[in-house]
N, C-alpha and C positions, 0 to 999 in steps of 0.2 A: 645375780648371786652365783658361786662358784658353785659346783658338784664333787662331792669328793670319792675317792671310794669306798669301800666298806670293808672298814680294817675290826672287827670285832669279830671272835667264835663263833659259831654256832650256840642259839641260846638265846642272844644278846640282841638286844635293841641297837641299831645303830643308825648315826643320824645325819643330813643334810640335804642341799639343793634348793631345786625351783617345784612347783606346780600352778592347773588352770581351775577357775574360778567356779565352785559344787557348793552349793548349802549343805549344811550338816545340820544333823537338829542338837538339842540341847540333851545331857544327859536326863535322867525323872529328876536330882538335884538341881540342876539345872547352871551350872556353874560356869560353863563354856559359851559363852557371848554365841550367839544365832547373827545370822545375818540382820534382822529387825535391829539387834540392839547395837551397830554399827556404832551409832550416834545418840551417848544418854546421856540425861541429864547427870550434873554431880550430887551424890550420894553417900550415905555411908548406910553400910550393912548392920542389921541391929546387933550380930553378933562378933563383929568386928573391932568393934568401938572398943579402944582400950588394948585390942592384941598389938603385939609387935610386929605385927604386918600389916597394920593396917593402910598405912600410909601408900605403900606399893598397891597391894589390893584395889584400893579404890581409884590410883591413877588409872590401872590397866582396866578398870571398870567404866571410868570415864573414855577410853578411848575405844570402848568397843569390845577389848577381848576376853572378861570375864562378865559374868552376871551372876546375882543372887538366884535364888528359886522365889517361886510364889508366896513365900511367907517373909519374903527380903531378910534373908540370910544367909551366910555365905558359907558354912559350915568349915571353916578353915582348917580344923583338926581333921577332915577326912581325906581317907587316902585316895592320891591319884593313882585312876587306871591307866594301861598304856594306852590306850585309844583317848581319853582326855589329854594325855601327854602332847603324842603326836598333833590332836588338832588346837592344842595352846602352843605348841613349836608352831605350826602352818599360820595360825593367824598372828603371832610377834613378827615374824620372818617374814612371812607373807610369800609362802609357796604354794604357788598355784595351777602349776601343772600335773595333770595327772598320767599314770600308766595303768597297766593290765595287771593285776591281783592275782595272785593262785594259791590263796592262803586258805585250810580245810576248813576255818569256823570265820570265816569272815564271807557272807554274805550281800548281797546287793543293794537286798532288804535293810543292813543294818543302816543305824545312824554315822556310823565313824566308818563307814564302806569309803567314801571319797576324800577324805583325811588320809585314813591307809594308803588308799590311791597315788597322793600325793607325794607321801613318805616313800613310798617307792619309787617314783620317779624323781625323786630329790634323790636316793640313793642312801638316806640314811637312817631306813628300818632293814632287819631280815627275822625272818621268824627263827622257828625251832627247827629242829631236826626231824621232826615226825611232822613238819611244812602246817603248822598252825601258828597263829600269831599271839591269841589268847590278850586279846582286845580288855577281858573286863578282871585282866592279874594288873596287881599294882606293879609299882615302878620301884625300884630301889635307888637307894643315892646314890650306890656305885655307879648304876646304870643313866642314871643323871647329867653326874659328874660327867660319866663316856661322853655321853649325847652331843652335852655342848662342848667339850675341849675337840670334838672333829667337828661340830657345825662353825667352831671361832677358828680351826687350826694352831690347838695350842700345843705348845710341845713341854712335857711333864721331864723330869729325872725319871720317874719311877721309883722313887723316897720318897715319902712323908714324914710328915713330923706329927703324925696322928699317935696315939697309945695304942689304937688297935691295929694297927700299921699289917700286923701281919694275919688281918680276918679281911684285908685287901684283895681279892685276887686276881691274882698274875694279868690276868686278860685287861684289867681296866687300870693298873698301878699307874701306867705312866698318863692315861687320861685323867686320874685322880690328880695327881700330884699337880699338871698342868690348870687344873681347873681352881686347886687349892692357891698356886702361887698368885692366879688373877683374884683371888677371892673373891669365887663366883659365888662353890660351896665351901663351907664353914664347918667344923667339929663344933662339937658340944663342949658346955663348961667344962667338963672332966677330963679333956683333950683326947676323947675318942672319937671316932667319925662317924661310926656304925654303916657300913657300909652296905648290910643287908636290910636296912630298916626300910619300911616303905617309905614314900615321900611323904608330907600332907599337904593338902591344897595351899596353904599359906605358902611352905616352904616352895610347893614348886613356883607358883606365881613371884616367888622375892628373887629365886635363883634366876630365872628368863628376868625378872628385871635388871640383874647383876648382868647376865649375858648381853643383851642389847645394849646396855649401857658400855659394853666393851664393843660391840657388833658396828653401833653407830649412832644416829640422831632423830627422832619423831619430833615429826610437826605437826602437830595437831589440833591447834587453835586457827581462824582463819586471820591473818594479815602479813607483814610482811618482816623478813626477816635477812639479814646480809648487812653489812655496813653502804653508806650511802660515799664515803668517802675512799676506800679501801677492799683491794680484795681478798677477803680471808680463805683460810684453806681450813676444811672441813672434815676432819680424820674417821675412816669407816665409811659407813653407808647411813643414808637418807630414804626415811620414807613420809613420806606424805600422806597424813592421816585424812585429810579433810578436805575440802573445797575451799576456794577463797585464798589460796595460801599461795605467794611469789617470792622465791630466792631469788637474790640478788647476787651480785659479786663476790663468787663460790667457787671454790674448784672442790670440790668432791671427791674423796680418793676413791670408795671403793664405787656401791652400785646406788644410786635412785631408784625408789619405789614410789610410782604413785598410786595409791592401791585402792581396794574397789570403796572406802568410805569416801570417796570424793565423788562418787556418785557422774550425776550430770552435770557437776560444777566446774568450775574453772581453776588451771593453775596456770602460774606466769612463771619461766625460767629467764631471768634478765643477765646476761652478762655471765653466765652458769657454764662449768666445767665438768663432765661427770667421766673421772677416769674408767669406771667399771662400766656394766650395763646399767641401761633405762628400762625400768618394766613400766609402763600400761597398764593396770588395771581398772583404773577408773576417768572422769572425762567425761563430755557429755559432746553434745552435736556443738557446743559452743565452745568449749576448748581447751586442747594444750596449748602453748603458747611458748615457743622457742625464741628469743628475741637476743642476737648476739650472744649466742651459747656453743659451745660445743661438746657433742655427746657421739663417741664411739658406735655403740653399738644401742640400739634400740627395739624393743622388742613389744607389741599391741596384742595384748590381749584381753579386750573387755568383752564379757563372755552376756554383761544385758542390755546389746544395745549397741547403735553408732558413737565411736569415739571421732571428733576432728583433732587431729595436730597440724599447727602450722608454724612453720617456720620461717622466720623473716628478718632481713638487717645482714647480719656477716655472721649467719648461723654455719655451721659447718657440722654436718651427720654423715659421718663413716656409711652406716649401715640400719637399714632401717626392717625388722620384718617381723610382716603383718597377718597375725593368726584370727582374727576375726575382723569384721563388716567395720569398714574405716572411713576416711575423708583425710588425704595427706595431701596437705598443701604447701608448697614452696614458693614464696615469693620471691621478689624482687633482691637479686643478694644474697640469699642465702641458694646453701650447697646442699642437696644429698645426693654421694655419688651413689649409692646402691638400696634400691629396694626390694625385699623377697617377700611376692603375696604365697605365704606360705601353703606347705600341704595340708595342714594343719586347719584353715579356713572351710568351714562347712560349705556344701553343694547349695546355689542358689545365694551367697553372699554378694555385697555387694563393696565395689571399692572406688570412690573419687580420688581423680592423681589429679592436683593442679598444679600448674606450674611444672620447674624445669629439672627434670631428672638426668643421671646420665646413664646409670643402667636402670632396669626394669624387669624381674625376675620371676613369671608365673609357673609357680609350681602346681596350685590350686587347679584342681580339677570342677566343670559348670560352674566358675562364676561369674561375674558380670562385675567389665570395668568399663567406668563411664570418665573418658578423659575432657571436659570440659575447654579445658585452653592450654598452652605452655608446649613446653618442647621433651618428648625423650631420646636422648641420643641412641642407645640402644634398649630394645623389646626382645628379649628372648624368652618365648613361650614353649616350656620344658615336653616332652613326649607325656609327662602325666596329666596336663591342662586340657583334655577334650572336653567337649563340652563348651568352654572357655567363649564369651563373647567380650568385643573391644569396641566401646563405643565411641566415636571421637567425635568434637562439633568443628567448625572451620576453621574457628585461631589454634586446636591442637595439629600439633606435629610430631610426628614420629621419623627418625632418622632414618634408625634399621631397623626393621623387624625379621627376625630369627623364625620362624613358625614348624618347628617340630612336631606340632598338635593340628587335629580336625578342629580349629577354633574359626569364628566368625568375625569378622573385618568390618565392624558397620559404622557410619556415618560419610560426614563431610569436610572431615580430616586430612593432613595432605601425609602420604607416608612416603619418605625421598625413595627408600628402596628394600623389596623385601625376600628375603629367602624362602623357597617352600621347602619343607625337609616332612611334609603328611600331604598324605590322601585325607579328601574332604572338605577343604580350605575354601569358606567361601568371603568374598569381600563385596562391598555396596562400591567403593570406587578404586578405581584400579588406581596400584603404585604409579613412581615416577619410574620406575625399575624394577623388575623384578627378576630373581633369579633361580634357577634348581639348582635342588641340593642334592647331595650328596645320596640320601639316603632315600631314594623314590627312582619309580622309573623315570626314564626320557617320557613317554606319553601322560605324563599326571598333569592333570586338567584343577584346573580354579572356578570358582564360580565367582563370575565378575559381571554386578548388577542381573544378577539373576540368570545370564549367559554360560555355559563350560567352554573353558578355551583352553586350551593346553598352554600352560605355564613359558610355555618357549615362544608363543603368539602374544602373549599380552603385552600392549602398549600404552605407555603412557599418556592420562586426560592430556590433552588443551586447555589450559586458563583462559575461560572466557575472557573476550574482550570488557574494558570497565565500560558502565554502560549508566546513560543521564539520566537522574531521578529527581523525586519532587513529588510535588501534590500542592496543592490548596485548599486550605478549607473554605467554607462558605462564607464572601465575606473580602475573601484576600486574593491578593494578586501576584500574589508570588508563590515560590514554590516551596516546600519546607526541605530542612537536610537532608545529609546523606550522599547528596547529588558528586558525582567526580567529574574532576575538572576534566574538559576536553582535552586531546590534544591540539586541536586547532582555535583556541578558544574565539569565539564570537563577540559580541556585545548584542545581550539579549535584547530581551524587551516584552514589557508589561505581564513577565513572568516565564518567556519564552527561552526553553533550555538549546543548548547547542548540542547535536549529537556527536558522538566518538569515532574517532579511528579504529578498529579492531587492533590488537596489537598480537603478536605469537605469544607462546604458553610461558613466558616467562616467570620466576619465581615472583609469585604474591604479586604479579604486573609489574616489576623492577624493571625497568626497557628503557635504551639509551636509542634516541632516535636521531642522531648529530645533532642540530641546533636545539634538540630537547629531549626531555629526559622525564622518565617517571621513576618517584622511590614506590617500596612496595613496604605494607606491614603488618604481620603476621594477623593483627586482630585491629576491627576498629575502632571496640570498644572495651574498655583499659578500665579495672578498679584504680582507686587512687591509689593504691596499695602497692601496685603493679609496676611495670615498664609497658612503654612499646617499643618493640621491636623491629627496627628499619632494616631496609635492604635498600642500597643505593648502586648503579651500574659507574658511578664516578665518584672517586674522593673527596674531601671536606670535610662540612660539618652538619649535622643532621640537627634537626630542630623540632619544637613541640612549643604552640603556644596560642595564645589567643587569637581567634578568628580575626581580630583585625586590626593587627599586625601587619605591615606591609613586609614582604619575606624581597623584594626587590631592592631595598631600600638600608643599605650597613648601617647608616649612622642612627635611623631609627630600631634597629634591631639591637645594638649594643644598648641603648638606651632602655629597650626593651628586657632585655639580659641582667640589665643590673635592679628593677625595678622589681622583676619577678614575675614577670609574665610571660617570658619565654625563658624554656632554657635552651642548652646547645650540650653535646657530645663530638669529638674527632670520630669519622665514619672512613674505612676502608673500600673501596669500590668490592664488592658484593659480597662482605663480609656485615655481619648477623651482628646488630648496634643496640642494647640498651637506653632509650629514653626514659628515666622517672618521670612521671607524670605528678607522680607528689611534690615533686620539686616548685611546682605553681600552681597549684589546687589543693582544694581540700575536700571539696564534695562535688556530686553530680553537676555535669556540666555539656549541653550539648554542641559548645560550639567551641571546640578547639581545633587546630590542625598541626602537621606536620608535612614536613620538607627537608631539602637538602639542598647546601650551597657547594657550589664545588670549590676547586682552588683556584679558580678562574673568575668567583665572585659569581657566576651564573645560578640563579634559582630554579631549584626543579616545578613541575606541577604539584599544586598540595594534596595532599589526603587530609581529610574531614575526617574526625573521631570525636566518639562520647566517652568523656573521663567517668566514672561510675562512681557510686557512694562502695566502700571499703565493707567487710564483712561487720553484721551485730547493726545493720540499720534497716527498717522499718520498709517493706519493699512499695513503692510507689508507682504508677501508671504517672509516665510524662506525655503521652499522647500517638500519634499516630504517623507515620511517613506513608505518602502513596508513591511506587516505583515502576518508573515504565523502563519498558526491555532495551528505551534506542530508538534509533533509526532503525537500524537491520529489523528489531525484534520488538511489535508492540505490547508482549504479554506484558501484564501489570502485575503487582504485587503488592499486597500491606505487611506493614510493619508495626504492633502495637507494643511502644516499648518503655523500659522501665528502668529506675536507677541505679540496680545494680543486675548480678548476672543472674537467670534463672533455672530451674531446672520444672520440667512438668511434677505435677501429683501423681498422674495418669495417663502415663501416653495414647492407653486405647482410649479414653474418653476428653481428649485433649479439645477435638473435634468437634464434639457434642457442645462445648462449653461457648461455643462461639457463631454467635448468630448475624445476619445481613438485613438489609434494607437499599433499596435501588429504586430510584428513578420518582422517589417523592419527595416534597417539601416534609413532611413529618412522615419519623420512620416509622416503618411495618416491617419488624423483623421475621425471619423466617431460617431456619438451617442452612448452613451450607450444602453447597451438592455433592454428590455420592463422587462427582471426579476431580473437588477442590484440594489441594493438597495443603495440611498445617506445620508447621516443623519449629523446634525451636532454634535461635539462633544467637549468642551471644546475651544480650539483654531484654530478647524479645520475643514475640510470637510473628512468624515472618508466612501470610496466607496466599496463599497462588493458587486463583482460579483457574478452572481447568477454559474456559471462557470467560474473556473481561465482564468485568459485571457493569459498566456503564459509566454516563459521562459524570454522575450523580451517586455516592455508596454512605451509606452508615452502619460500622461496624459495633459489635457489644460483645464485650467480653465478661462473661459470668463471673461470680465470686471461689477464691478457692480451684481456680483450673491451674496456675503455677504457684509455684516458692519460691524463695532464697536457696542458693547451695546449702545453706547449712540446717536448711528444715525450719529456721524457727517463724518465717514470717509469709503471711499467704496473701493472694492478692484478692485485692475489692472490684466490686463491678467497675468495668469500665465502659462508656460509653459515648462513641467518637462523635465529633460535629461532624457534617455534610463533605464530604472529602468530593472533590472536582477534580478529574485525573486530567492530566493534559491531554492536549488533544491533539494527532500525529499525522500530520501532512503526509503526501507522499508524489511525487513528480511520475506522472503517469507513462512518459515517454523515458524518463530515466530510473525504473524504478529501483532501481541499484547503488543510485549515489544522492547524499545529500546539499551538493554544491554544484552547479555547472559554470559553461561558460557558455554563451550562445551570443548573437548578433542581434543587436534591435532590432524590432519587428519580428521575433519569433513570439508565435503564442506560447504562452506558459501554461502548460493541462497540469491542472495537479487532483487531489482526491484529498477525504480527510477518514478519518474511523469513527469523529463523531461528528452530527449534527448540532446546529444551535450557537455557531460562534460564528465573528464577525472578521474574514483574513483581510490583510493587508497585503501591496504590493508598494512597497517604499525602500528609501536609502536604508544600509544595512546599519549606518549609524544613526539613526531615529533612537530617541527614547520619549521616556515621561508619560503622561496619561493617556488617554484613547480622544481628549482635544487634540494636544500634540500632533499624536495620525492624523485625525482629520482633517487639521489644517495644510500639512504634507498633498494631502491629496488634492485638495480645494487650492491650493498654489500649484498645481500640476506636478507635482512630483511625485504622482503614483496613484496606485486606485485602491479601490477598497469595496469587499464582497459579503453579503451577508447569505450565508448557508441557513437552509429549512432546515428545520429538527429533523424531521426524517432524510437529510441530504446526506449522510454517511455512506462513504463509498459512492454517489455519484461522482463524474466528472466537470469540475469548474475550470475557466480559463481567465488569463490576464493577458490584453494582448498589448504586447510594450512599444508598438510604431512608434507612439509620439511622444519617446520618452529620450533623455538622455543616456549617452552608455556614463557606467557609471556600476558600485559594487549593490546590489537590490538584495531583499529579503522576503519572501513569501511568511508570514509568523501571523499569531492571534493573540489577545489576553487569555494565559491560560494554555498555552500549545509549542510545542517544537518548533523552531524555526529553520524552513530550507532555503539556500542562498546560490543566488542567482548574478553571476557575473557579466553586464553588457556589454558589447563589444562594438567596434564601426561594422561598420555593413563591408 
């Protein structure tokens, strides 16, 4: 809504603008709709029936903004005060920001104190000359008429064709006149106007309905409204009365209101143009819903409670900013280039960004942004944000960050590169870069992982190397997902993973190694809703599709393509790729992957992802992955995860919620340890003992310890079957590599971490069951050792005299496998 200025006397009421969201009470008549009466039934007032207002009366009583008193009557002959005035203007218009009051009889205490409020910061009240407002004098229809020809911007002669033309005076003639030609106000039979007359409830409630009907369109009922074939243009402003209600193919000239009677509910914008502003007022944690829209300028302010918007398809938002506790999300497609977490936003609020922004604007001072996934190309955090914390989980990315403010840096977020321009600045992982700024000395220090390092010292992480994961449960011989491809890939056996090459700190492990190649991508687990996002060190085309799908194989890939279970994208060598994922799913899915073919027809290594169920779906436990660290690294970890993305209840008691069992056939749960570490990660709860817990775990997850992003759905007890972690060889004489080359007749010392399993020493191409081996061996081609339970960490040998040379494998059902190259003597 525009603001205009205040072109009246002193004296005079004057009128327009925006205001934020205050209960007023009801006058002792009772006439001015309260917040309660948002949403009422239809009625008719027993002393209405029959007036010539009736019709108006009881619409605006249906929508909310007037009400009878306790004896359901509406008393239509009485006159309005200016304080009814004012808060029957705030709630047609829906002005809902307030300012600072300095009027002598207007009170904090009173009822119409936050209407006032309003009216002032709309710009289109002023008091008298002796600075009182005089809340409970009636209103005249000169001073009416004023109100609304500057709240509509009408432009009057300054003539009338009234009789009393000249009991007009001077200050309001030309808003008269302007208000007269729209026939907003009306004379009387006699063709006088009476312009000093007070108003009566009837007339003011018929004139705002005459106003709005010039102003613009309510929608007030819930369904759907736009043509299905066609798209219309929609003259003035929209406001949205209700929940349940979606524009369709609109362009909107002036502003969108969706105001606070939509509660917690839902509105849909499909295909929607709004030339003016978008106000917020109402919305719930389940949503706005922008779907192929575009809206300039946007503005959130729902003043009881978390609003979500999200935006998705070829949405396009100018500008989006956020004065209370939000959840903005950006999918796949759509644009907001700027977001402002306003100053406006109380201390302690809180703000989800999902998705891809490209600026990011914190003016808000203490509050808490929790960036779940997605990308923001710039973060500029204003000198008035201290306080200010930035929480990021692994799939978000931040490009630059600006940091003018003592703000906090926490998670496991990658940020390409950040500026310090404050003292105080602490961060949980260090940029890819980091710079000083301008405004600090040369000695200004960072706190990086709890360290001070002076800003001119800090160094960018290392990308761990990818590392081979899996588990089994009780029962099974394999490993479950998650697991990344080697680079040297092996052929296992009977469940046995191949370990990794470390690679350098490459983006998201993008690394071109000559004859092979890794893509990297941002997240590995994608709502369907979503993209992933590839990074490839070589040209082609990047791919997303069924686990088994053969990615070496063109003609079964194009076959693939057109069936719909792979799609493809053109990929730039290390340029940042869009894969929809919706493009061949519809729901949770744990077994997809993605790859890159170059223009040379060569397939990269795949990365493994889970497609996830989209927002408004019931949050589900799909079970558990157990993860070993590698070769290099045997620390383990669990993974108990779910179908779509989560956030905790409670981070301090996240902990509490999740209990162990080790080393029995039926579990005996017990707490985790005081040096276990839990954290959430994508779709899951990701546990790392501070010490492996064994070769044997059953984990349980309480009820109610996570939710959905959007709050509405909580999780159920979970409780894992018997998880069997692999189990991790290691070459006692090489302990540094997992491959050798040696000469027949060397003994082979190796060690394990757990007891209770049975190794083999055979061709490194063996598969099939544990017959299989044993017949390998019982045909001389290798031996086979069975480890005491308590043998962990002793030393076993295989000595290979009377073997062929030939490529060999030290492996178990259930364990890593180390490879052993023979050679002639």
């Amino acid at each position: 809504m525009k603001k205009w200025g205040s072109l009246f006397l002193s004296g005079v009421l004057l009128f327009s603008g925006m205001a934020t969201s205050v209960q007023a009470e009801v006058t002792k008549d009772g006439w001015i709709g309260n917040e309660s009466s948002l949403k009422t039934a239809q009625h008719s007032f027993k002393d209405v029936e029959g007036n010539w207002a009736q019709e108006v009366i009881e619409k605006w009583a249906d929508r909310g903004i007037v009400q009878g008193n306790e004896r359901n009557t509406f008393l239509p002959k009485g006159e309005v005060t200016r304080a009814e005035w004012v808060a029957m203007i705030n709630r047609i218009f829906q002005y809902e920001e307030v300012s600072n009051t300095t009027f002598s009889d207007v009170t904090s205490s009173g009822w119409y104190a936050q209407d006032i409020a309003k009216g002032v910061q709309a710009g289109y009240i002023r008091g008298y000359a002796d600075h009182s407002f005089r809340p409970t004098g009636s209103v005249t229809r000169q001073e009416a008429a004023a109100t609304i020809s500057r709240i509509l911007q009408l432009q009057g002669s300054g003539e009338s064709n009234f009789a009393d033309d000249k009991d007009i005076q001077s200050w309001s003639k030309e808003a008269v006149s302007g208000a007269a030609d729209k026939k907003i106000i009306v004379g009387y039979s006699n063709g006088n106007f009476m312009p000093n007359k007070a108003i009566t409830r009837a007339e003011a409630v018929q004139i705002l309905d005459r106003a709005f009907s010039t102003y613009g369109s309510w929608y007030g009922q819930e369904g759907t409204y736009g043509s299905t074939e066609k798209r219309e243009e929609i003259s003035g402003s929209v406001v949205i009365g209700t929940s349940g209600v979606t524009l369709q193919n609109m362009n909107i000239t002036g502003d969108l209101i969706i105001s606070k009677a939509v509660g917690d509910g839902d509105v849909f914008l499909k295909n929607v143009t709004v030339q003016g502003k978008t106000y917020v007022y109402g919305g719930g944690e389940n949503s706005v819903h922008l779907e192929d829209s575009v809206l300039l300028t946007v503005i959130v302010n729902k003043q009881d409670g978390t609003v979500r918007l999200v935006a998705t398809g070829k949405t396009k938002v100018q500008e989006i900013t956020v004065q209370t506790a939000a959840n903005i999300e950006s999918d796949m497609g759509a644009k907001i280039d700027k977001l402002t977490l306003s100053e406006a936003l109380p201390e302690k609020s809180r703000v989800y960004l999902k998705g891809n922004f490209e600026t990011v604007n914190v003016v808000a001072k203490s509050i808490n942004i929790q960036i779940p996934s997605g990308t923001i190309n710039q973060l500029n955090v204003d000198d008035s944000a201290s306080g200010t914390t930035v929480e990021t989980n692994q799939e978000a990315k931040i490009i630059s960050a600006i940091l003018n403010a003592a703000v906090r840096m926490l998670g496991t977020g990658t940020i390409e590169q950040a500026t310090v321009n404050a003292v105080g600045v602490t961060m949980e992982t260090a940029p890819n870069k980091v710079n000083l700024g301008e405004s600090v000395p040369a000695d200004t220090t960072v706190q990086i992982g709890g360290t001070s390092k002076p800003v001119t010292s800090v160094t960018p992480p290392v990308t761990p190397a990818p590392s081979a994961s899996g588990g089994s449960s009780s029962g099974s011989s394999g490993g479950s997902g998650g697991s990344t491809t080697p680079v040297n890939p092996g052929t296992g056996n009977g469940g046995g993973t191949t370990p990794t090459t470390p690679l350098p700190g490459n983006e998201y492990g993008s690394y071109d190694g000559g004859s092979y190649y890794f893509v990297g991508v941002e997240s590995d687990a994608i709502p369907v809703t979503d993209a992933v996002y590839i990074y490839s060190p070589r040209s082609g085309y990047a791919y997303v599709s069924k686990s088994s799908i053969n990615e070496n194989d063109p003609v079964l890939l194009e076959e693939a393509i057109r069936q719909k279970v792979a799609y493809r994208v053109k990929i730039e060598a290390n340029t940042r790729t869009a894969l929809p994922v919706g493009e061949i799913a519809t729901e949770f899915s744990s077994y997809f992957k993605v790859f890159a073919v170059d223009n040379e027809n060569r397939a990269s290594y795949i990365k493994n992802i889970m497609i996830l169920d989209g927002p408004g779906k019931e949050l589900k436990s799909q079970g558990m992955i157990l993860s070993s660290g590698g070769w290099l690294n045997d620390h383990e970890s669990y993974f108990i995860y779910f179908n779509t993305l989560i956030k905790a209840i409670d981070l301090n008691t996240l902990k509490n919620s999740i209990e162990i069992s080790t080393g029995t056939e039926q579990p005996n749960y017990r707490p985790l340890g005081d040096g276990d570490r839990v954290e959430i990660v994508n779709n899951g709860i990701v546990i790392t003992p501070q010490h492996n817990y064994g070769k044997a775990t059953y984990i349980r997850l309480n009820a109610d310890a996570v939710e959905t992003l959007d709050g509405l759905f909580k999780n159920k007890v979970y409780a894992s079957t018997q998880y069997r972690t692999f189990t991790r060889p290691e070459f006692i004489d090489y302990p540094d590599k997992w491959e050798i080359a040696v000469p027949v007749g060397t003994v082979i010392k190796f060690k394990a971490n757990y007891g209770g399993d049975t190794f083999y020493f055979v061709y490194k191409d063996t598969f099939g069951t544990e017959s299989d081996y044993d017949k390998e061996v019982t045909d001389g081609h290798g031996y086979k050792l069975d480890i005491p339970m308590d043998g962990a960490d002793m030393t076993f040998e295989f000595d290979t005299k009377d073997l062929q040379p030939g490529e060999y494998k030290v492996t178990a059902f259930g364990s890593m496998s180390l490879y052993v190259k023979l050679t002639e003597n």
